[in-house]
C-alpha beads as a LAMMPS data file, in Angstrom:
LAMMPS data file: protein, C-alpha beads

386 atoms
385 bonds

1 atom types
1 bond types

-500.0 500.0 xlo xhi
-500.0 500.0 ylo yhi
-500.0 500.0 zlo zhi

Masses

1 110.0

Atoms # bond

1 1 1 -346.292 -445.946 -388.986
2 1 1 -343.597 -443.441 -387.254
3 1 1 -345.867 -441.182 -386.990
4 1 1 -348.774 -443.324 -385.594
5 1 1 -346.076 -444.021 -382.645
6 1 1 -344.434 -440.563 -382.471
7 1 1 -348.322 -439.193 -381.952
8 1 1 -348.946 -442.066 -379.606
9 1 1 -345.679 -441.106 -377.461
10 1 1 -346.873 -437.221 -377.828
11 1 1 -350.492 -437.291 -377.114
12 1 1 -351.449 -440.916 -375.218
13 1 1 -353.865 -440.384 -372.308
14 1 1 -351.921 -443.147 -370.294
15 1 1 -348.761 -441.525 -370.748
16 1 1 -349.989 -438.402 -370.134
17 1 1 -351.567 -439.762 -366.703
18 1 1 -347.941 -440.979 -365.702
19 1 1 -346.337 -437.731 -366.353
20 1 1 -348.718 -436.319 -364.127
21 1 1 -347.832 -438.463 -361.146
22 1 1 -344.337 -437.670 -362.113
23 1 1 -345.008 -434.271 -361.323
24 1 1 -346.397 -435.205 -358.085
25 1 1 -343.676 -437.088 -357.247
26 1 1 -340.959 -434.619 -358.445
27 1 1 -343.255 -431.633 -355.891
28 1 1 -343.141 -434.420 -352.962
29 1 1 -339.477 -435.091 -353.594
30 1 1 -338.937 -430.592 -353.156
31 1 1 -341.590 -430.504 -350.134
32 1 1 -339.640 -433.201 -348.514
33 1 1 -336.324 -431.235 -349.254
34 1 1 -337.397 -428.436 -347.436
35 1 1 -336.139 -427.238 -343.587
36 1 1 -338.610 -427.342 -340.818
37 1 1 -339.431 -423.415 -339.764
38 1 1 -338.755 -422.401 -336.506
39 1 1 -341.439 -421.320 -333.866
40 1 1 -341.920 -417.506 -332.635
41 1 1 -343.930 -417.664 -329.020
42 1 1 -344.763 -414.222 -327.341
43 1 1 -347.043 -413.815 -324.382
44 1 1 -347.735 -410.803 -321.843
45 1 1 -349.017 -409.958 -318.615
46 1 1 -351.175 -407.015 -317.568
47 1 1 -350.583 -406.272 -313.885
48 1 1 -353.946 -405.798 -311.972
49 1 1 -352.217 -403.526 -309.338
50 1 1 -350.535 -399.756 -309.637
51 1 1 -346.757 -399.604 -309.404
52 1 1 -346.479 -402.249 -311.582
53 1 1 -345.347 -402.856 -315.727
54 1 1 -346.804 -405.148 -318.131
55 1 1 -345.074 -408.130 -318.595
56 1 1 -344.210 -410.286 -321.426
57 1 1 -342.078 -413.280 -322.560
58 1 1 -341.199 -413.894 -325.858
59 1 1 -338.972 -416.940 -327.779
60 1 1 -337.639 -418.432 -330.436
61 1 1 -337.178 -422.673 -331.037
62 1 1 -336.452 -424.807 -333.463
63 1 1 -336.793 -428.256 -333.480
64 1 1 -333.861 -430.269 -333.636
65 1 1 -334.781 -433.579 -333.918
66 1 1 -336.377 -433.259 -337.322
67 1 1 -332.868 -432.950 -338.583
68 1 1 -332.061 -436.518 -338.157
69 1 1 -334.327 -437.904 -339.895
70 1 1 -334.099 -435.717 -342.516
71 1 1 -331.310 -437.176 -344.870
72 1 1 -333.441 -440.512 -344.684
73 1 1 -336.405 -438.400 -346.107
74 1 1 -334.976 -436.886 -349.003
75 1 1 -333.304 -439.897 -350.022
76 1 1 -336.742 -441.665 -350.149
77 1 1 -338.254 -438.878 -352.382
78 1 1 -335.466 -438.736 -354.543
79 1 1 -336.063 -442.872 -355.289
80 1 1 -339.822 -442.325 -355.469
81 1 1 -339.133 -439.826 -357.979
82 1 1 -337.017 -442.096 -359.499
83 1 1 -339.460 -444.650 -359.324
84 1 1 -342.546 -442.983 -361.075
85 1 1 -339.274 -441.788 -363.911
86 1 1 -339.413 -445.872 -364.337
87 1 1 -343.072 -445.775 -364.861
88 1 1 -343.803 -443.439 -367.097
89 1 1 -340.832 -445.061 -369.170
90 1 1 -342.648 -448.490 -369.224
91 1 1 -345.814 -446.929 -369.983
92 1 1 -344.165 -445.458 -372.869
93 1 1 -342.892 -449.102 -374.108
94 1 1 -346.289 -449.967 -373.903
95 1 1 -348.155 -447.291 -375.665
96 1 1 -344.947 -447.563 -378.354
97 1 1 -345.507 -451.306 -379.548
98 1 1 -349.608 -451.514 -378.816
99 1 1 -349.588 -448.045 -381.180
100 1 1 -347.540 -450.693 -383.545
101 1 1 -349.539 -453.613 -383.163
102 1 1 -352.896 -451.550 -383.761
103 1 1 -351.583 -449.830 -386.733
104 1 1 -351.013 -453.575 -388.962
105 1 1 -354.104 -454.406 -387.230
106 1 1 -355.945 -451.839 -388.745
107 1 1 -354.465 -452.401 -392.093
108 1 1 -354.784 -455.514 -392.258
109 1 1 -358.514 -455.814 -391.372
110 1 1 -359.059 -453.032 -394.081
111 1 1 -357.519 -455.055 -396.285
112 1 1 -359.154 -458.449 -396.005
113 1 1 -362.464 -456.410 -395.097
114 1 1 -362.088 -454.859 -398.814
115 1 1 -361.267 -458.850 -399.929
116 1 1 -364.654 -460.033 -398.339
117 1 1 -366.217 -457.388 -399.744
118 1 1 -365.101 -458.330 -403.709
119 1 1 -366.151 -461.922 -402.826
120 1 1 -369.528 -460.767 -401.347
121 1 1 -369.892 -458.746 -404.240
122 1 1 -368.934 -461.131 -406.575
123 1 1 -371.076 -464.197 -405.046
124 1 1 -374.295 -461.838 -404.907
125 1 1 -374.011 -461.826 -408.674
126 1 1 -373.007 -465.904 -408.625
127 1 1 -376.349 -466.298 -406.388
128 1 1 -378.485 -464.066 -408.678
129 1 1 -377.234 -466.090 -412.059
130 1 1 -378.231 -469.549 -410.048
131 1 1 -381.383 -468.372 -408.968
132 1 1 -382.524 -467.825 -413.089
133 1 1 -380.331 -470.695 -414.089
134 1 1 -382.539 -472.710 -411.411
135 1 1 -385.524 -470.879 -412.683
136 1 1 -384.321 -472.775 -416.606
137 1 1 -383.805 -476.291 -414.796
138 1 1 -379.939 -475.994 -415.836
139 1 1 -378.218 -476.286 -412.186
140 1 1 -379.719 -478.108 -409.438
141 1 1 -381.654 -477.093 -406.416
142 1 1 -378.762 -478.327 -404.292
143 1 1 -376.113 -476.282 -405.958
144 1 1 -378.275 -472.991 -405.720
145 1 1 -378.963 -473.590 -402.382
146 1 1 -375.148 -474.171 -401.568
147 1 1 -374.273 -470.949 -403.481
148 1 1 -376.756 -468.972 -400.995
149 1 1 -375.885 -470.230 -398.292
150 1 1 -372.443 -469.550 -398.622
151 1 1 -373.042 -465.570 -400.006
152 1 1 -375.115 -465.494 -396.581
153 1 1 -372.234 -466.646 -394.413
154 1 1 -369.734 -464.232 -395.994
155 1 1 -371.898 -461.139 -395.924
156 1 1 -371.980 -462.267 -391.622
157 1 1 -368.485 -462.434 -391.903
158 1 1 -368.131 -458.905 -393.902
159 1 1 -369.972 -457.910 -390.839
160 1 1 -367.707 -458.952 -388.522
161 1 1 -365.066 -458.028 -390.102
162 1 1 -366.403 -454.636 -389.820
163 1 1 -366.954 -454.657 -386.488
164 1 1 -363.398 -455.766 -385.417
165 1 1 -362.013 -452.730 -388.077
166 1 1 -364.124 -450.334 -386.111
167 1 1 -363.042 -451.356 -382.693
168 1 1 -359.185 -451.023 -384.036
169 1 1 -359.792 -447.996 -385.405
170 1 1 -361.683 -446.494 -382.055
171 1 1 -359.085 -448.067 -379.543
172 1 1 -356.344 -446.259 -382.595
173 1 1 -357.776 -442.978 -382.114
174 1 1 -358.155 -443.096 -378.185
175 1 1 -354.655 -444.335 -377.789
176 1 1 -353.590 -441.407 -380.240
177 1 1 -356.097 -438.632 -378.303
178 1 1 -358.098 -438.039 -381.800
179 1 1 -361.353 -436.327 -381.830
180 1 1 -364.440 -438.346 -382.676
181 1 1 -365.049 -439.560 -386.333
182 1 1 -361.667 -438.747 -386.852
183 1 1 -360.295 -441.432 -389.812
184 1 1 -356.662 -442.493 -390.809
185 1 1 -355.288 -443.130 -394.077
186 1 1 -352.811 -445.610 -392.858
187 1 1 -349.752 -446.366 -395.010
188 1 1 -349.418 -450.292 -395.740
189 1 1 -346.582 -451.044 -393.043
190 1 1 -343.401 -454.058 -393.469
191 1 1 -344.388 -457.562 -392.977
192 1 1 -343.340 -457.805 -389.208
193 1 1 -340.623 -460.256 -388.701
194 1 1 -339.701 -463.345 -386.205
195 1 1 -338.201 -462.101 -382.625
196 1 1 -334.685 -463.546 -383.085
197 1 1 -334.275 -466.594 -379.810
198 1 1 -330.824 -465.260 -379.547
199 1 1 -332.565 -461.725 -378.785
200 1 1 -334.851 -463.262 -376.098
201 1 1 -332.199 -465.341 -374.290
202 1 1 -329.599 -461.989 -374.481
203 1 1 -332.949 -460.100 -372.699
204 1 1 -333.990 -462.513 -370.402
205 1 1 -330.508 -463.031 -368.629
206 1 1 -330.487 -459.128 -367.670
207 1 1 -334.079 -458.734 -367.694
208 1 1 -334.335 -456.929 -364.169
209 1 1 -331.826 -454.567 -364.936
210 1 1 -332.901 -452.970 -367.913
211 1 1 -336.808 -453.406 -367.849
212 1 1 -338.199 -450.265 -366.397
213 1 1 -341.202 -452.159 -364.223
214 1 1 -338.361 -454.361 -362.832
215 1 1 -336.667 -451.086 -362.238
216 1 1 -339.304 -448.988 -360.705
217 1 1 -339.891 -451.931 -357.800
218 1 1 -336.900 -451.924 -356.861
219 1 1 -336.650 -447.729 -356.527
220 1 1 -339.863 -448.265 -354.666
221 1 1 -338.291 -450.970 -352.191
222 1 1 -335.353 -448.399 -351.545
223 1 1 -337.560 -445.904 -351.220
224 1 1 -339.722 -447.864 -348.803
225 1 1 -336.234 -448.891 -346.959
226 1 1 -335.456 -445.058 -346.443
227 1 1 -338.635 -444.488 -345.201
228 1 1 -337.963 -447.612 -342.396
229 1 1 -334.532 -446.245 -341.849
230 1 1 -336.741 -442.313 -341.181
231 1 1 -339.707 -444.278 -338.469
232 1 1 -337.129 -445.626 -337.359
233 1 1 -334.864 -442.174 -336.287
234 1 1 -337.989 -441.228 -335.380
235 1 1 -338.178 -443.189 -332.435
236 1 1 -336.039 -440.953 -330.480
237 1 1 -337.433 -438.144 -328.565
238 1 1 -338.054 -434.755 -329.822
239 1 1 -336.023 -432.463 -329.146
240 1 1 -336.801 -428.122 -329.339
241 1 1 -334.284 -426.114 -328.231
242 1 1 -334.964 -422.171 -328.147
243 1 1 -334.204 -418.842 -326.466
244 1 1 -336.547 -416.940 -324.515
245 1 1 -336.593 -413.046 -323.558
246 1 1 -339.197 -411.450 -320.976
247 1 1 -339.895 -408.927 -318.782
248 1 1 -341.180 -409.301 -315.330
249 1 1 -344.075 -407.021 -313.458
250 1 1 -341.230 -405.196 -311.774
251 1 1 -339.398 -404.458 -314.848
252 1 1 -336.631 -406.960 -314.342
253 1 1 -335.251 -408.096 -317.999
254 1 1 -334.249 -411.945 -318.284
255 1 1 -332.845 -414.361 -320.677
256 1 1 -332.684 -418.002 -320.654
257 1 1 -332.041 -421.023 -322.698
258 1 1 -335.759 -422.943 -323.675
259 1 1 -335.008 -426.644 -323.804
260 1 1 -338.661 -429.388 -324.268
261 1 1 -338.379 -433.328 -324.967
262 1 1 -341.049 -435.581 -325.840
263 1 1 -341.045 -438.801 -323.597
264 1 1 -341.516 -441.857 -325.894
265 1 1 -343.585 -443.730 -322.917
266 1 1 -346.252 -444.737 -324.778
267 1 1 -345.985 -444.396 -328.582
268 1 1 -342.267 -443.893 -329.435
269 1 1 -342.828 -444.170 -332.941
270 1 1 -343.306 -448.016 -332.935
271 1 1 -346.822 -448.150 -334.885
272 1 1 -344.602 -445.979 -337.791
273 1 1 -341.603 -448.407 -337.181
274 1 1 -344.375 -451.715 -337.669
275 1 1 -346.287 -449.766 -340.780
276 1 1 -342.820 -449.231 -342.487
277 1 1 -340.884 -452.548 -342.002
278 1 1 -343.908 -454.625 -342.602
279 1 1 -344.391 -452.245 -346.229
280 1 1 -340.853 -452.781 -347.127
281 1 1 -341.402 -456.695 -346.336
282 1 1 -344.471 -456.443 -348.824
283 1 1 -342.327 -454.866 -351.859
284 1 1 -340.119 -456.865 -351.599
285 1 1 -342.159 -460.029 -351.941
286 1 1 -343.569 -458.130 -354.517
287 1 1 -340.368 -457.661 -356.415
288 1 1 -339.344 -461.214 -356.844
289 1 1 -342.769 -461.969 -357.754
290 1 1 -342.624 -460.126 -360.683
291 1 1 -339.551 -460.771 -361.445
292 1 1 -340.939 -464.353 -361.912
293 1 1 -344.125 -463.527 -363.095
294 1 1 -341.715 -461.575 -366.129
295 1 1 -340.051 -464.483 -366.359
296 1 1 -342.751 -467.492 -366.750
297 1 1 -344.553 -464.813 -369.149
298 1 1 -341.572 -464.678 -371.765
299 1 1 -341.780 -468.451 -371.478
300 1 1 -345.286 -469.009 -372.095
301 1 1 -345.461 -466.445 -374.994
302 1 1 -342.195 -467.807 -376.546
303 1 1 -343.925 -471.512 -376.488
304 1 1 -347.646 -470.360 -377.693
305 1 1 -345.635 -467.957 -380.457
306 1 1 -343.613 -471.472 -381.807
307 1 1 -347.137 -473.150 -381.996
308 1 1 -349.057 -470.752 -383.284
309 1 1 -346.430 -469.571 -386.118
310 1 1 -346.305 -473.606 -386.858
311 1 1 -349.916 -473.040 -387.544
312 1 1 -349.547 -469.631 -389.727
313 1 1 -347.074 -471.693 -391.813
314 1 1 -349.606 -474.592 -392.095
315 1 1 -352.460 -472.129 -393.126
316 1 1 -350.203 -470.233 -395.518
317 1 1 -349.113 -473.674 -397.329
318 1 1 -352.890 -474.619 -397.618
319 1 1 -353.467 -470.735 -398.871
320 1 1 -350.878 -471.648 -401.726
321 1 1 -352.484 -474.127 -402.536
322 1 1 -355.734 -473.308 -403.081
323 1 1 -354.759 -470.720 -404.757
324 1 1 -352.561 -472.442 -407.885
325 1 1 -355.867 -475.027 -407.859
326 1 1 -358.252 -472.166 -408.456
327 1 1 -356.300 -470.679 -411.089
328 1 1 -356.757 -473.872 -412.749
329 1 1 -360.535 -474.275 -412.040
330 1 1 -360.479 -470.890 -413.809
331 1 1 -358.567 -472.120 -416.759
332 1 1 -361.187 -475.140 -417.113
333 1 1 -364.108 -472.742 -416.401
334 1 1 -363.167 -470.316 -418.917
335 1 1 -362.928 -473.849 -421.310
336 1 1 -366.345 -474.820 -419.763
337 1 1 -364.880 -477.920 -418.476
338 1 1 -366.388 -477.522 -414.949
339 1 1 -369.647 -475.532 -414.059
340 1 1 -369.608 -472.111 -412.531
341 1 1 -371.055 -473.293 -408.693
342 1 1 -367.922 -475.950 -408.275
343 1 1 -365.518 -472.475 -409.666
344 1 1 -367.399 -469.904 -407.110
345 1 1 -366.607 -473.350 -404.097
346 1 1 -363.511 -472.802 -404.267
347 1 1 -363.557 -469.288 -404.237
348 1 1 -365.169 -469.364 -401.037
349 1 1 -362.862 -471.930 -400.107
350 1 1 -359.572 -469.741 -400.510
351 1 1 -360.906 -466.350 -399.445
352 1 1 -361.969 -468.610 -396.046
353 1 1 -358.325 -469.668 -395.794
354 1 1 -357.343 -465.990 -396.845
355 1 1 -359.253 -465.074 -393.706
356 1 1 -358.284 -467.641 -391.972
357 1 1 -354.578 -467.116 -392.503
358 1 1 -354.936 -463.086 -391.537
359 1 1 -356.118 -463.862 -388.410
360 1 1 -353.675 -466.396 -387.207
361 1 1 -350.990 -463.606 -388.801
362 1 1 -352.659 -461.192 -386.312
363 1 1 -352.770 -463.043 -383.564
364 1 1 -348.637 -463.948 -383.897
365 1 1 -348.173 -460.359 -384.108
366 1 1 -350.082 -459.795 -381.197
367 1 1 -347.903 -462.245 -379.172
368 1 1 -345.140 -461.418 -380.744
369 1 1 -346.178 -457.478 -379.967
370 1 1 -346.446 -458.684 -376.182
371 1 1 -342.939 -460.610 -375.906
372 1 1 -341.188 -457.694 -377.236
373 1 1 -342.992 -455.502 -374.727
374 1 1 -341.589 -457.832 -372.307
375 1 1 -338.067 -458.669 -372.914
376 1 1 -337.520 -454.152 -373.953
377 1 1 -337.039 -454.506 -377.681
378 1 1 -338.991 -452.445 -380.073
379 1 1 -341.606 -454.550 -381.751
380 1 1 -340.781 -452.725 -385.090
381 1 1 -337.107 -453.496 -385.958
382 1 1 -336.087 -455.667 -383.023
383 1 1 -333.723 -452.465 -381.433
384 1 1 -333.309 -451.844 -377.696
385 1 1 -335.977 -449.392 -376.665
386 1 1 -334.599 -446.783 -374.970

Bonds

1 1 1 2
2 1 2 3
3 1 3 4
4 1 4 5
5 1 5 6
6 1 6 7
7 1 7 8
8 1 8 9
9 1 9 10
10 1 10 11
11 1 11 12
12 1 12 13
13 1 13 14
14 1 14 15
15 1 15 16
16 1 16 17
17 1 17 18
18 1 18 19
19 1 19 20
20 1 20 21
21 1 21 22
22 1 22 23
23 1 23 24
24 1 24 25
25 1 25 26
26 1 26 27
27 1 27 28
28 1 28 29
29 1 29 30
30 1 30 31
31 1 31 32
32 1 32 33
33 1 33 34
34 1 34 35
35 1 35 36
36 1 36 37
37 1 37 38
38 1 38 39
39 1 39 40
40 1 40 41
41 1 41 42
42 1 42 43
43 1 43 44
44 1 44 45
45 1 45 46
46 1 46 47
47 1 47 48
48 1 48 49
49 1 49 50
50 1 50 51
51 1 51 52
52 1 52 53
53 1 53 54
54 1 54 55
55 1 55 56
56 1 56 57
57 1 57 58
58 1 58 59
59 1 59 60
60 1 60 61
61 1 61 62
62 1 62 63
63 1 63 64
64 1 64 65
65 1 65 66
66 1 66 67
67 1 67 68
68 1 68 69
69 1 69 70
70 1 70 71
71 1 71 72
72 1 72 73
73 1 73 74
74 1 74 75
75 1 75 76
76 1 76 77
77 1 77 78
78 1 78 79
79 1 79 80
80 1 80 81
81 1 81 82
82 1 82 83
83 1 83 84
84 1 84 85
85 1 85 86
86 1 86 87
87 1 87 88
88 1 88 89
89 1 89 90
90 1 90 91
91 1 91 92
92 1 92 93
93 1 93 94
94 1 94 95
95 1 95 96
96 1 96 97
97 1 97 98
98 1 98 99
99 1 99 100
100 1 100 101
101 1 101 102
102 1 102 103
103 1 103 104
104 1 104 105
105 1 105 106
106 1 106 107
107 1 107 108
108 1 108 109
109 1 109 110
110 1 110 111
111 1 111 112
112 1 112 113
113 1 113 114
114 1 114 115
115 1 115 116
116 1 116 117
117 1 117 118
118 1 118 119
119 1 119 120
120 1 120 121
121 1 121 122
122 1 122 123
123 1 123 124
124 1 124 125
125 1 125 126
126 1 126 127
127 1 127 128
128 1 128 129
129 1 129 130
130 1 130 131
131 1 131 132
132 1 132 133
133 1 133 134
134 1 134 135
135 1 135 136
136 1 136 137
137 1 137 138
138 1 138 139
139 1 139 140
140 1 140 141
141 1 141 142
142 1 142 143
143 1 143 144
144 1 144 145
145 1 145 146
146 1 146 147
147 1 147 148
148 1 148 149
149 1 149 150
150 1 150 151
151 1 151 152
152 1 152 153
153 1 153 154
154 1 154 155
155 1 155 156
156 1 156 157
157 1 157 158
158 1 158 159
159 1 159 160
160 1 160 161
161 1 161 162
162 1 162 163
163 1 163 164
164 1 164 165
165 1 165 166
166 1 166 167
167 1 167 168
168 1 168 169
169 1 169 170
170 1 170 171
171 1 171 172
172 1 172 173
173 1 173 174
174 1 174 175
175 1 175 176
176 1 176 177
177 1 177 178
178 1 178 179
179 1 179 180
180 1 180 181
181 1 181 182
182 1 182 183
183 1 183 184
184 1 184 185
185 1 185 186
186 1 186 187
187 1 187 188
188 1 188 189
189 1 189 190
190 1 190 191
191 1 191 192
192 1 192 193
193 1 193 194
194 1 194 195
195 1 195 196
196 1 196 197
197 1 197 198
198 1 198 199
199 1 199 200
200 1 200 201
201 1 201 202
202 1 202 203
203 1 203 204
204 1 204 205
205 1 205 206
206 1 206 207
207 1 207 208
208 1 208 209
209 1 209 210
210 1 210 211
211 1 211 212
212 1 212 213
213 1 213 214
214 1 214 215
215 1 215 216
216 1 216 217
217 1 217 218
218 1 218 219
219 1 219 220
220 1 220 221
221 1 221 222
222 1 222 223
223 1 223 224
224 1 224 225
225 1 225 226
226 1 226 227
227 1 227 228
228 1 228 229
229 1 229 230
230 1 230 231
231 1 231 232
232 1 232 233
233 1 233 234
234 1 234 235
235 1 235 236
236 1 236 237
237 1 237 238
238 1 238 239
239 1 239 240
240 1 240 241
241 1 241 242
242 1 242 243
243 1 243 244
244 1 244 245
245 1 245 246
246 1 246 247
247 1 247 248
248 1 248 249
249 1 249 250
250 1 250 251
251 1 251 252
252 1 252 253
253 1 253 254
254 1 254 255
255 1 255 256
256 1 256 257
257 1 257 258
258 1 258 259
259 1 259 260
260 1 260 261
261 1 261 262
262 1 262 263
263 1 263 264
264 1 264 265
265 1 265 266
266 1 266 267
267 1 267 268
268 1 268 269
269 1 269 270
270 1 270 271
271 1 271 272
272 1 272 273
273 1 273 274
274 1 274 275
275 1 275 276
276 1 276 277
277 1 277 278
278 1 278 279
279 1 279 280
280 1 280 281
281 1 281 282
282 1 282 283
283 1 283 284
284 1 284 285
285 1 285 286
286 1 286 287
287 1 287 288
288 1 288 289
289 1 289 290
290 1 290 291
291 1 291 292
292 1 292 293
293 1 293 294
294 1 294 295
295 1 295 296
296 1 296 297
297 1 297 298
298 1 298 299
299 1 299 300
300 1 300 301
301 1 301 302
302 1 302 303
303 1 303 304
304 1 304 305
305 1 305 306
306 1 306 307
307 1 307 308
308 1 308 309
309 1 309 310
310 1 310 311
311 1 311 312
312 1 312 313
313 1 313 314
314 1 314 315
315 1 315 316
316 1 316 317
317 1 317 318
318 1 318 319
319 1 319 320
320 1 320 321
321 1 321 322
322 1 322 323
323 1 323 324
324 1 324 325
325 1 325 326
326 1 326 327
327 1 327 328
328 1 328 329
329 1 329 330
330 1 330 331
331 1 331 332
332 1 332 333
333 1 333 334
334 1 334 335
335 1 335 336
336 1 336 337
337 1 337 338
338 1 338 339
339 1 339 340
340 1 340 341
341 1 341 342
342 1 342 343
343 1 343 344
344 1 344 345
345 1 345 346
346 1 346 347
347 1 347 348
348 1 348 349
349 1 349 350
350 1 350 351
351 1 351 352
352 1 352 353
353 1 353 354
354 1 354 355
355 1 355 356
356 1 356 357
357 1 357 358
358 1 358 359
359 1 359 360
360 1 360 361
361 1 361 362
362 1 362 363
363 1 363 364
364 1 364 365
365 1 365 366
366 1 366 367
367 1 367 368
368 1 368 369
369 1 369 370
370 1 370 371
371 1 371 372
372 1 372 373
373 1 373 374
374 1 374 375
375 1 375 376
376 1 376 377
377 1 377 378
378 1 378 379
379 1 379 380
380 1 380 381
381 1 381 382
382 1 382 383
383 1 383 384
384 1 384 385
385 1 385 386
């Protein structure tokens, strides 16, 4: 199972996907670092008369005003960094307990599919014996007829069961980048355990400042809030200040001081200003949303998990049970004190509540796989996931 996850961690397309917007992010963040370059202007004049000398100007400018709003810039990149850091971390929560939760899955659907398979086995041969004990007049029609129509609706359930392994074992091998027809021999893993409540409350009352979603929103409202503070430096006008060198047509050398300003008559940097302020308005909306959202989902999942492990424990009782009362129908069988269809019944019976009782154990540990997810605790021993 460690190694299921490490791979998962190593070699998941998803994460691999976020580290490459992490990259992006990290480039932006040095693009947006860097100093503006100054501008190098150089014209000349060819005198159309004799006496004269060619003339030329030349200059150099920078422009000033980008430096203002350049502190407000980096420290947008830097949180938008920071912010795709926080997504690639969730990501990896995610891959981390659904590479868990498809590993039991797995084994547990080989498992009961190898289960089925006995009993399918072993109720073709019960069907074949009450097909010539029919043929002799010592069972009735009834009982054959039971006995086949029960072998036919476990060999559709073998099916499924088949079906469901193979779609674990395909969404197993994308999530851990395997070739095709690639097939793991999976180690049987621990019986997965209840998520303490005490865990769940400790998560829920810090829950946006440890859960890296949480986190990343609010890097990306700070980020956003930079960028309002940037539009909003913006506004004022720009500013190039340079000095120029020339020649004239009579060979007179000057030097001056190059000064241009943009006049914010018209535009001024307002649409930028709107964009920004209404974007930061957005996320943070946004935030609190989710923080909600996160908040009504632990709830919901904690509720469905009490009900349906109420259930698992109801199915497993009724398991138990059938069990200890076929051990007894085999006792009386083997003393021919009951007949070999009502013995293969309840056969049927228990590997239908065997079923039956795998299923609802899957579907706790998918909730249970989810919750963790949600409150940032592994979903294998319960620890902090870091």
């Amino acid at each position: 199972m460690d190694q299921v996850v490490e791979r998962a961690l190593q070699r998941s397309p998803d994460i691999r996907r976020a580290e490459r917007e992490l990259d992006v992010a990290t480039a932006r963040e040095y693009a947006d670092g860097l100093l503006p370059d100054p501008t190098l202007t150089f014209s000349t004049d060819r005198p159309g008369a004799a006496g004269f000398v060619p003339a030329f100007m030349a200059g150099l400018s920078y422009e000033v005003s980008a430096l203002v709003d350049r502190p407000a810039k980096k420290r947008a990149a830097a949180k938008a960094s920071e912010k795709q850091q926080l997504a690639l971390e969730w990501v990896k929560w995610q891959v981390a307990n659904r590479a868990y939760a498809l590993y039991v899955t797995n084994v547990t659907l080989q498992r009961l599919e190898g289960e089925v398979g006995q009993l399918v086995a072993y109720q073709r041969d019960g069907t074949e014996r009450l097909q010539k004990a029919l043929a002799r007049s010592e069972v009735t029609r009834d009982a054959a007829l039971l006995a086949e129509v029960q072998y036919g609706d476990n060999v559709q359930q073998l099916g499924t069961l088949r079906q469901e392994h193979l779609k674990a074992e395909q969404e197993l091998a994308r999530l851990l980048d395997l070739p095709p027809g690639s097939h793991l021999a999976l180690v049987a893993p621990p019986e997965p355990s209840e998520v303490p409540q005490d865990l769940i409350v400790l998560a829920l009352s810090n829950l946006g400042q440890h859960r890296p979603d949480l986190l990343a929103l609010r890097a990306g409202y700070d980020e956003q809030d930079e960028r309002y503070r940037a539009a909003l430096l913006a506004q004022f006008p720009r500013l190039d200040v340079g000095i120029t060198r020339g020649r004239d047509t009579s060979a007179i050398y000057t030097s001056g001081l190059a000064v241009s300003v943009t006049l914010p008559l018209f535009n001024g940097n307002r649409g930028n200003i709107a964009v920004e302020k209404a974007t930061r308005e957005s996320l943070y909306q946004e935030y609190g949303q989710r923080l909600d959202d996160a908040y009504t989902a632990v709830d919901g999942i904690s509720s469905e998990l009490t009900l349906l492990t109420e259930r698992l424990h109801s199915s497993q009782s009724t398991e138990a049970a059938l069990e200890a009362s076929l051990k007894m129908l085999r006792v009386a069988y083997a003393a021919r004190d009951v007949t070999f269809p009502v013995m293969a019944d309840a056969e049927v019976r228990l590997l239908s509540q065997r079923v039956a009782t795998t299923k609802l154990a899957n579907s706790v540990l998918q909730q249970q796989v989810e919750l963790c997810t949600l409150i940032g605790v592994s979903a294998i021993d319960h620890q902090p996931l870091q």
